[in-house]
C-alpha positions, 0 to 999 in steps of 0.5 A: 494150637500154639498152647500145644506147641509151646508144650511139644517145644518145652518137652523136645527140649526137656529131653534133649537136656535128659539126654546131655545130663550125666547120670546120677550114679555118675555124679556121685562115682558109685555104682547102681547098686550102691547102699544108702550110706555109701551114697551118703559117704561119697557125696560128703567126700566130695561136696567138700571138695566144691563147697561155696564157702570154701571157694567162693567166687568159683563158678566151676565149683559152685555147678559142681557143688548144685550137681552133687547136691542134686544127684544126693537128693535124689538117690538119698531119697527111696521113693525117688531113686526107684522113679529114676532107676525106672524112668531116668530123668524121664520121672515126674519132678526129675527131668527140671533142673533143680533150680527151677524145681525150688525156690532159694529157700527151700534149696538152704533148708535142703543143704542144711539138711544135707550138712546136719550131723545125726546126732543133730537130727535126733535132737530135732526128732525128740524135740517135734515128737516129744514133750521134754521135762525134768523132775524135782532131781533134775532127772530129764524125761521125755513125755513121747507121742506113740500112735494115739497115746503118749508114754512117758520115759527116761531120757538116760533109759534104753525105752527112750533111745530105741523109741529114737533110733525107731524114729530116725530109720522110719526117717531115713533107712539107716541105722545110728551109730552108737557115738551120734545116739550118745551125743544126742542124748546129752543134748536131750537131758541139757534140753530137758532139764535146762527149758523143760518145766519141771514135772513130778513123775510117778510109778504105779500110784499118783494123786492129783487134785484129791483124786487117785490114779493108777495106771494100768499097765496096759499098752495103752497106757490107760489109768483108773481115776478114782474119787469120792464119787467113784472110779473110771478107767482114763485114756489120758492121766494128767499125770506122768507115769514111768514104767520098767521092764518088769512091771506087767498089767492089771487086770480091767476092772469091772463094776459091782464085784464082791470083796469076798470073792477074794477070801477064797484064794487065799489062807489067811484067817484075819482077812479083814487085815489083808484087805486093808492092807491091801487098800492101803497099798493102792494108796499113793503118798502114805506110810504103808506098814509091812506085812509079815507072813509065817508058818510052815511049809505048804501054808499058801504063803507065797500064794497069797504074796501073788494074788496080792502083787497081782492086785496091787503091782504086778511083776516080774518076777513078783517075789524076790530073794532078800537083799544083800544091803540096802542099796539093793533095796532102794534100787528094788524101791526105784522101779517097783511099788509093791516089793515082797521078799520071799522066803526068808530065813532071817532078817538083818539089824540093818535091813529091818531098820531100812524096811522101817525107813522105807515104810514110814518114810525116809531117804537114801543117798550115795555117790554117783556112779564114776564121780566124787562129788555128785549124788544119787538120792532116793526119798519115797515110801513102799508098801513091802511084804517078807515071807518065812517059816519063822517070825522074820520080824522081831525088832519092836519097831519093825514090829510096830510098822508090821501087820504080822500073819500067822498062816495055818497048813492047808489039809491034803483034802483041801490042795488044789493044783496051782493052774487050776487057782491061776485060772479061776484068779484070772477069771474073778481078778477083774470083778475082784479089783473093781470091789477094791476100788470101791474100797478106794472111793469109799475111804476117800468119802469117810477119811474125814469122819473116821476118829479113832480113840486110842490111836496106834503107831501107825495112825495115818495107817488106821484111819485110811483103813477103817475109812475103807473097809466100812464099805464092806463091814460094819464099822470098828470092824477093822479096828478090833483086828487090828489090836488083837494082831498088834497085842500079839506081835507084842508077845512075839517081840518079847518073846525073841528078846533075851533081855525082854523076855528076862526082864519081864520075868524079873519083875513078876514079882516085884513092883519096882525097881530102880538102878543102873545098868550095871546093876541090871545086868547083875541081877538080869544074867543069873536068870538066863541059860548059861547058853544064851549069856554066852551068845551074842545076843545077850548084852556082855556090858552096861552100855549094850544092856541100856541099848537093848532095854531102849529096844524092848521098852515099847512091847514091855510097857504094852505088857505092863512094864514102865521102862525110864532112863533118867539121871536121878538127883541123888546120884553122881551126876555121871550116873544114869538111873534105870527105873522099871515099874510095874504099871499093872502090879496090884495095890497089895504087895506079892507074896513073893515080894515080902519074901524077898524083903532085906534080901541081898543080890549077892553078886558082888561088885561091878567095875561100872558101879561105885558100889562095894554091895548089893541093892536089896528090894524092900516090902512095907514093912516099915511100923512108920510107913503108911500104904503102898501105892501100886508101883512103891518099893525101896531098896538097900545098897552101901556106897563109899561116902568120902565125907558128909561133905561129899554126902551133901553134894551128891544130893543125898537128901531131899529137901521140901520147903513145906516140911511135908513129906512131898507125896500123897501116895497117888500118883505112885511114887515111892512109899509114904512115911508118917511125918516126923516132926522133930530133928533125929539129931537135935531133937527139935522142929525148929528152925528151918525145914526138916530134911528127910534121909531113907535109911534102911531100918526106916527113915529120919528127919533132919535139920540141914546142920545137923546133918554132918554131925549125925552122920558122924554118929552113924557111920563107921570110919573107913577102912578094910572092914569099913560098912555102913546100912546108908541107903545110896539115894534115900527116897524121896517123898 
């Protein structure tokens, strides 16, 4: 009987006092109807004028100051502020007196709550829901929990401030402004990169402890794990993957699918290579090469980029047009995996380079945006692919890095309409991408077993390749493909240079030849068009022809020319020698080749040479010559001699401590002479060895002090109508 009422007394009580409180609205001076943050602007306007801390002491104030705060608390709060507009004081938890409602701290948590500016308090939204990081550039991120999963974003990326914003008005009910959100992020990235760990994040592609993860797209952010021992689809990677806006999912896959159910799709007649091409694509941390396309209109084409970026990383858009400069294309390698150009009408010199770079390896730098000092870097490989009518790749090392297609025209009887192919794709992709992934597995299992004899440029390229598709075909399979595309993109390369294409064409019938650059170019322009030794292409000095022979080099000895740059010892030491070589000439000399015996160029001088005549390619027809290897040839050219001394400076002669004629003919050398026992000059053997100088009506020995007096024998002064028959550099044997 007392217990109730204590009760009735306590709650007479509490509602004379709901009675004599003012209301809330009141407090505050703003009407019923007021927003959320015009009760939020009229408490801050005035809590300040009663703040402890800036009148202390006062009573007055401080009761005012708990007011305040009371009334904020309760309308700032929805749930609450309905009970009070319903019920009044009345409301369970309202009629109390703050005070006696919370303790002494949680009424300072309360205020610090209430005094925290927003950008703080999204600072301590992203710090409870989210795992703060940085990588290896000090670029921050944020690891965020989002439903069951978590997502991985870019600090300084719009996903990562919406996810925030999203958040903070759960929270709150109010918008950020635009100045609390940058605030707030600043202090994120200092966060991140200053007490986050560092962490490697990656898009599309990850390894991690021999096994290959892929994320999927989806939205749940799921991966597929691949080992040797299989693959399974992940819920939670242990690596962090990063997504843009244009990436889009990959299809599910399924188990027990059947890589031909690929070869339908697409018009390619090497489907051994686009198989391993894409197999190498889904590898992570690789040198990719490039894959070309060409042919004509209607040839399925862009066709096959799709159902290839659909299966490796999809987008969108998929296919892009080319870019302006290499910047462009690092921004497409920042946010993308796979990157396909799409009907190209030419290739740049510099954007072939950067492709080779992005293929195989290699960095891009450049000032960051609105400073001088700091800057912006990228180091990466991607898989890439360039569609043309023409053959877009024609430099020799694009062409190395390139498995370069050839698509025939599809028949009118054979088109079909691109929704129906979409549709039937969609339906066989999953089966499809799971018959890739056992491709994957299967390459982890055989990498290490995999030896290839005869390796190409791209070796990394090869053996992952072979490893793979040995679980379709039988073994060497792939291999055979892959040398049959390379000896034909070899014939293309040559066949779009100038300089290749001539050169090869000049040593049809020879099987050596030695000078400078000069002299090339001499002999190179009379065999091309007058039309095309005008264009920009064909190289107008010796500097540019030495350029452009380094370029051709490689695909001319695939073709069986030895092209080497060497500064020879019988030639001023300024002077670099270009000596090609027929590398599968036969052992016996052309018909050609004897034709063109003792026969000068007769092109005149060149401003670059210090000759005054031509060089003349000699055959074996010397009585004192022995056999000639395949590459041996000789040739003519008259130079000014200032004297015998100058002759001996320039190494004019070569000089063997045996007395042996310093060849054997077998390694392919210049050619053979019968060895001459005694001085030309004083006619004796002794003393000393014998030097040999090539002449050009045979060869000579000579004692080294015998050397200027011969000399002076078989030259003729100099003067206008001053020549002489003194080979330049005389063979040496």
């Amino acid at each position: 009987m007392t217990d109730t009422f204590e009760e009735f007394c306590r709650g007479a009580d509490a509602k004379q006092k709901a009675k004599t409180r003012r209301c809330l609205y009141d407090v505050l001076g703003v009407p019923r109807e007021a927003t959320a943050a015009e009760i939020k602007k009229a408490f801050r306007k005035l809590v300040m004028e009663c703040h402890p801390d800036r009148y202390p002491g006062d009573k007055a104030r401080e009761a005012r100051f708990k007011e305040l705060a009371e009334a904020y608390e309760i309308l700032n709060d929805p749930e609450q502020r309905r009970d009070y507009d319903k019920h009044g004081f009345n409301a369970r938890g309202l009629g109390a007196p703050k005070d006696q409602r919370h303790g002494s701290s949680d009424f300072e948590d309360i205020l610090a709550a209430l005094f925290a500016t927003v950008a703080d308090q999204l600072v301590g939204i992203a710090r409870a829901e989210s795992e703060l990081f940085h990588d290896a550039d000090s670029e921050p991120y944020a690891h965020a929990k989002v439903g069951a999963h978590r997502e991985t974003y870019s600090v300084h990326g719009t996903t990562f401030s919406q996810w925030l914003r999203q958040l903070y008005f759960k929270k709150h009910k109010v918008s950020v402004n635009t100045n609390s959100m940058t605030q707030a992020l600043a202090t994120i990235a200092m966060l991140a990169v200053c007490e986050g760990p560092e962490i490697s994040v990656h898009a599309r592609l990850a390894e991690h402890l021999g096994a290959i993860y892929i994320d999927l797209g989806d939205k749940d952010w799921r991966a597929v794990k691949v080992t040797a021992a299989g693959w399974e689809v992940v819920a939670n990677p242990p690596v962090r993957f990063v997504r843009s806006r244009s990436m889009r999912p990959l299809p599910l896959p399924v188990k027990g699918g059947s890589i031909e159910l690929l070869r339908k799709f697409i018009n390619a007649g090497e489907f051994v290579l686009v198989v391993a091409y894409a197999l190498a694509a889904l590898r992570p941390n690789s040198n990719y090469p490039v894959l070309v396309l060409a042919g004509e209109q209607g040839s399925g084409k862009t066709s096959l980029v799709r159902i290839l970026g659909s299966l490796i990383d999809p987008r969108s858009p998929q296919l892009r047009t080319t870019p302006k400069d290499e910047r462009d294309l690092i921004v497409a390698a920042r946010h993308a995996h796979f990157i396909a150009f799409d009907n190209i009408s030419g290739l740049r010199d510099d954007l072939s380079d950067a492709i080779c770079r992005l293929s195989t390896g290699g960095g891009h730098g450049e000032r960051e945006l609105y400073t001088n000092r700091e800057e912006s870097t990228f180091e990466g490989r991607r898989p890439v692919c360039l569609n043309g009518i023409e053959d877009v790749a024609t430099r020799p090392d694009l062409v190395d890095r390139a498995l370069m297609l050839l698509l025939e025209a599809i028949g009118p009887d054979h088109r079909r309409d691109e929704k129906d192919i979409d549709k039937e794709f969609a339906a066989a992709a999953p089966e499809i991408f799971g018959a890739l992934l056992d491709g994957l597995s299967a390459g982890l299992l055989n990498l290490a077993d995999v030896a290839i004899s005869d390796m190409p440029r791209m070796a990394d390229f090869c053996l992952w390749a072979e490893a793979c598709t040995c679980a379709y075909w039988p073994a060497g399979t792939f291999m055979q493909a892959y040398r049959q595309n390379i000896a034909a993109a070899n014939e293309i390369v040559i066949e779009a240079s100038p300089v290749g294409d001539t050169v090869r064409r000049f040593m049809a019938t020879r099987v050596r030849w030695e000078g400078t650059a000069s002299e090339l170019l001499l002999e190179l322009t009379p065999l091309v068009p007058e039309a095309i030794a005008r264009e920009r292409g064909w190289p107008k000095s010796a500097r540019a022809l030495s350029g452009k022979l380094r370029r051709a080099a490689p695909p001319l000895r695939k073709a069986g020319i030895d092209v080497a740059f060497d500064r020879s010892l019988h030639t001023r030491a300024r002077e670099r020698v270009i000596t090609l070589r027929s590398i599968n000439f036969a052992s016996e000399p052309s018909e050609e080749t004897e034709k063109s015996k003792n026969q000068s160029n007769g092109k005149g001088l060149d401003s670059d040479a210090s000759s005054d005549a031509s060089r003349t390619q000699m055959g074996p027809s010397d009585a004192s010559r022995t056999q000639m290897g395949p590459s041996d040839a000789s040739r003519t050219q008259a130079e000014n001699f200032a004297s015998p001394d100058d002759h001996l400076k320039n190494n004019r002669f070569s000089q063997y401590s045996d007395g042996s004629d310093g060849s054997d003919g077998s390694d392919g050398s210049d050619a053979n002479f019968s060895e001459l026992e005694v001085c030309a000059q004083c006619g004796a053997a002794e003393p000393g060895p014998l030097l040999y100088a090539g002449m050009a009506e045979g060869g000579v020995r000579l004692h080294r002090e015998c050397i200027q007096f011969w000399l002076r024998d078989h030259t003729q002064p100099r003067g206008p109508n001053w020549s002489r028959n003194l080979t330049p550099r005389p063979t040496e044997l």
